[in-house]
C-alpha positions, 0 to 999 in steps of 0.5 A: 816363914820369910817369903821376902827372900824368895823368888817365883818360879814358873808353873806349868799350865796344868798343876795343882794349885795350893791345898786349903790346908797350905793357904792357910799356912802361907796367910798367915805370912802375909800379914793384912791379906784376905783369903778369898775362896771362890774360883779361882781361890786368891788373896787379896788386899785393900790399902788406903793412901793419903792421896790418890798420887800416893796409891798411884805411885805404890801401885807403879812400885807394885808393878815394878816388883811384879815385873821382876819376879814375873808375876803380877796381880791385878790392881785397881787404882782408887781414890786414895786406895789401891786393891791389889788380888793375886792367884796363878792363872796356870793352875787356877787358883792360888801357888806360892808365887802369890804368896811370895809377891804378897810378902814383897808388897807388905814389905814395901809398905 
């Protein structure tokens, strides 16, 4: 499954989020993220920098993604490390729009 090619879409307030059964389908595109299954369900990934100027300048790349497809994670900027969790606030918990910025942020890399 390429989510690379894929665009998020919007989700009404009210859906249901993602079964089990389809995050665990969808993880296994997203090579490096971790399933976190409390509530809200997200995925989540730590990725380690060289610098602290190079986790901040993947994070402003990160953000840029986001904005394009209108989705965006929460991130936290560390001492070269930045720590990025997805979910969909709309449906409490994970959607494929998670997924797919997941599949743009590893592709960045």
């Amino acid at each position: 499954m390429n989510l690379n090619n894929e665009h998020c879409t919007p989700i009404a307030a009210g859906s249901a989020p993602l079964s089990d059964r389809d995050e665990d389908e969808y993880l296994e595109s997203v090579a490096g993220w971790d399933l976190v299954r409390e509530t809200p369900h997200k995925i989540k990934r730590e990725i380690k920098f060289g610098t602290y100027m190079d986790g901040a300048d993947f994070a402003h790349e990160v953000a840029a993604i986001a904005d394009a497809e209108n989705h965006h994670p929460a991130m936290h900027v560390y001492y070269k490390k930045v720590v990025i969790e997805l979910y969909t606030h709309s449906v409490e918990g994970l959607s494929k729009n998670d997924f797919i910025i997941a599949a743009k942020v590893n592709n960045a890399l």
